[in-house]
N, C-alpha and C positions, 0 to 999 in steps of 0.2 A: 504493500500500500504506500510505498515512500518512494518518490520520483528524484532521483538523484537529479540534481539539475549542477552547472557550472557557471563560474566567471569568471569573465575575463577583463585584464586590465593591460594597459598601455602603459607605458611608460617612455618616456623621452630625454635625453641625454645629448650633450656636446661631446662628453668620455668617447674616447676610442679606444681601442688594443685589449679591452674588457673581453673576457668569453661570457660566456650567456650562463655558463654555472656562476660566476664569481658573480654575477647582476643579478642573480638568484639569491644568492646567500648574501648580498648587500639588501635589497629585500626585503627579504625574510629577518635580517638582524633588523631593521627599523618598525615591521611590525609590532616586533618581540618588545619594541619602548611602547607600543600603543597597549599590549595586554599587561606588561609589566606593568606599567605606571600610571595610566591616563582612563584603566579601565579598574585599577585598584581603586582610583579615586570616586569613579563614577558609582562604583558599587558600594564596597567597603563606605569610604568617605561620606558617600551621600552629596557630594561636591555638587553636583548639576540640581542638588533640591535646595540648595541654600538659601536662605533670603538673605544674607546679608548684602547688604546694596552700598553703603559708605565703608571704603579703604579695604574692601573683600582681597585684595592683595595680604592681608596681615595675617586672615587664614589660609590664605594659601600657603605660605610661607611657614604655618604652626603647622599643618598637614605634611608638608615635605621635608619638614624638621621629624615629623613623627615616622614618619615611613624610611628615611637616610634611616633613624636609631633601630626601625626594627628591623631592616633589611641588614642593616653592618651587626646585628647579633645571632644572623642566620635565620631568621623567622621566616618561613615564605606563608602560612596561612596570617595573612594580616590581620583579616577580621577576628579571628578570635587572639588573636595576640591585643585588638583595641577594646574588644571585651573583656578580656583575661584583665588588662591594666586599667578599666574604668572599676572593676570591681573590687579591687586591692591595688594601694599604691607601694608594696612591698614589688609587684612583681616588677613594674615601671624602677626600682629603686634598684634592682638585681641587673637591670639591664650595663652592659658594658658602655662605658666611653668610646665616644668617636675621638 
C-alpha cells in the first residue's frame, strides 16, 4: 500500500575537477547541519513556536549555548538530556566544561 515515490534536486556550481561522489558527500555532509542542528531546534527546542518577538537573538544564543554543552558531553538524544536537566539541576551541574 506504500508508493515509493523520489526527488530530485539540482544543484549548481562554478567548482570544476569535482567527481560526482565527492559532490555527493559534500551534500550529504551539509544536510547532516540541517538534521543535526536546525531540526534539533525545531523539535526538541520548540524554536519555530516561540513568541518571543523583542531581541529573540538572546535565545537563540541560550539555545546554542545549551546544545554546544550537551553535544561536547556526548549526548546525542537532546531532548531528554533538556528534560533530564529541567528536572534536576545536579544533572546540568555534572555536565563537563567547554
Amino acid at each position: 500500500m506504500w508508493d515509493q515515490r523520489g526527488e530530485v534536486a539540482t544543484y549548481v556550481s562554478s567548482a570544476d575537477g569535482l567527481r560526482a561522489s565527492t559532490w555527493a558527500d559534500i551534500i550529504r555532509g551539509h544536510w547532516g547541519i540541517e538534521n543535526r542542528n536546525h531540526y534539533v531546534r525545531d523539535v526538541s527546542c520548540n524554536e519555530d513556536r516561540s513568541r518571543i518577538r523583542d531581541n529573540p537573538g538572546i535565545m537563540v544564543r541560550a539555545r546554542s549555548f545549551a546544545l554546544n554543552i550537551i553535544r561536547h558531553n556526548g549526548l546525542t538524544n537532546v531532548a531528554k538530556a533538556l528534560w533530564n536537566g529541567a528536572l534536576n539541576l545536579d544533572y546540568i551541574l555534572a555536565y563537563k566544561a567547554i
